[in-house]
C-alpha positions in Angstrom: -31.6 -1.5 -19.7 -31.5 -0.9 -16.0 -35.3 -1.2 -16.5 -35.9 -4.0 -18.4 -33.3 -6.3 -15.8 -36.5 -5.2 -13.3 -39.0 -6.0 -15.4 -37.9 -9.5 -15.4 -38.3 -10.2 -11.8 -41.9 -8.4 -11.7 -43.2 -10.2 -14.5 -42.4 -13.8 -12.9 -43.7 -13.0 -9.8 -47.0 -11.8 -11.5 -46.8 -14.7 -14.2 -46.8 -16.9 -10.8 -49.6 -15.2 -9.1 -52.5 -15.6 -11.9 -51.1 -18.4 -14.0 -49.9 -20.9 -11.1 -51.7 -19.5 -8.3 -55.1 -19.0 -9.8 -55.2 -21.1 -12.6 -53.2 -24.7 -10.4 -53.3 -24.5 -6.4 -56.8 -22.8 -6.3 -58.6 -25.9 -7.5 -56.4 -27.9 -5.3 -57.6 -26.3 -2.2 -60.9 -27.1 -1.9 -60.7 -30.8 -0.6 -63.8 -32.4 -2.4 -61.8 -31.8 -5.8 -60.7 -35.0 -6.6 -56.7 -35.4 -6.4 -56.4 -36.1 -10.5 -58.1 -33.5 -11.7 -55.7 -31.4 -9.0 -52.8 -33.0 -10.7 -53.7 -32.3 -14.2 -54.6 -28.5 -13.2 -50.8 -28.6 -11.9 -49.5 -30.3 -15.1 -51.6 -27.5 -17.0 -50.7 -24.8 -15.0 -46.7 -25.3 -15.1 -46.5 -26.0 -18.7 -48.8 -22.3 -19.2 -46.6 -20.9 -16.7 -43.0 -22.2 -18.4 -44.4 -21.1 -21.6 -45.5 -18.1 -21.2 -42.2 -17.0 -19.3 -39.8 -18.4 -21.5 -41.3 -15.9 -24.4 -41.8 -13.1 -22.3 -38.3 -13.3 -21.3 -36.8 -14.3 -24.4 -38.2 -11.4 -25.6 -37.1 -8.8 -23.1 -33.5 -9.9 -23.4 -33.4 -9.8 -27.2 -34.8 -6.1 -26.5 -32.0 -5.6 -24.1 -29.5 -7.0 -26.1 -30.7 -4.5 -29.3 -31.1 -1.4 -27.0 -27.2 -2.7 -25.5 -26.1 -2.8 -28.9 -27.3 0.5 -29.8 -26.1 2.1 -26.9 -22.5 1.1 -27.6 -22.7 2.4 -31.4 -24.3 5.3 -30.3 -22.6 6.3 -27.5 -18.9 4.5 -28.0 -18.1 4.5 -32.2 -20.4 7.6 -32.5 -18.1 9.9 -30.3 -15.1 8.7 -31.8 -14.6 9.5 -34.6 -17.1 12.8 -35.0 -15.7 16.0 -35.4 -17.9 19.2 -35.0 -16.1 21.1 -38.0 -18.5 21.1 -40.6 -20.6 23.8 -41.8 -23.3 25.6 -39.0 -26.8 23.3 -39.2 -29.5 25.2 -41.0 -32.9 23.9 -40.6 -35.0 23.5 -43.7 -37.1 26.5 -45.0 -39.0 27.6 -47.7 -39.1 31.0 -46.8 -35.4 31.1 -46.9 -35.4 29.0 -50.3 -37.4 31.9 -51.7 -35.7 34.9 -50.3 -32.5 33.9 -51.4 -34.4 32.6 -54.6 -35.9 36.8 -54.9 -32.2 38.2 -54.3 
């Protein structure tokens, strides 16, 4: 979970870099590019960017909030109500099957 809370801040900061960075202000910075199609590289750019992090995101916190929600039924209801008085755990075997099969 821990994980995922980092994630978020490093995939903005690269969603920024190539989406905003690369794709709006690098157009914009050579001067003979005329100022509209600088505008409309922006316009482009942002509405990319917005999209693209809004489903990223939405993504990573309906992971987190599944992972959360395991977590708790795992960990919390899990514990307690189990009681380790059942019978030893024998893993499946044929060889056992048939030796107690021959006996």
């Amino acid at each position: 979970l821990w994980a995922l809370s980092l994630a978020h801040n490093q995939l903005s900061v690269v969603f920024w870099t190539k989406v905003m960075v690369d794709m709006g202000l690098t157009p914009c910075a050579d001067p003979d590019t005329p100022r509209l199609v600088c505008y409309a590289a922006l316009i482009l750019a942002s509405a990319v960017w917005f999209a693209m992090t809004v489903v990223v995101l939405m993504c990573m916190e309906s992971l987190s909030a599944f992972l959360h929600a395991l977590r708790l039924h795992w960990v919390e209801f899990q514990n307690k109500f189990y009681k380790g008085d059942g019978r030893p755990f024998r893993p499946f075997s044929f060889e056992a099957i048939l030796a107690e099969a021959d006996a």
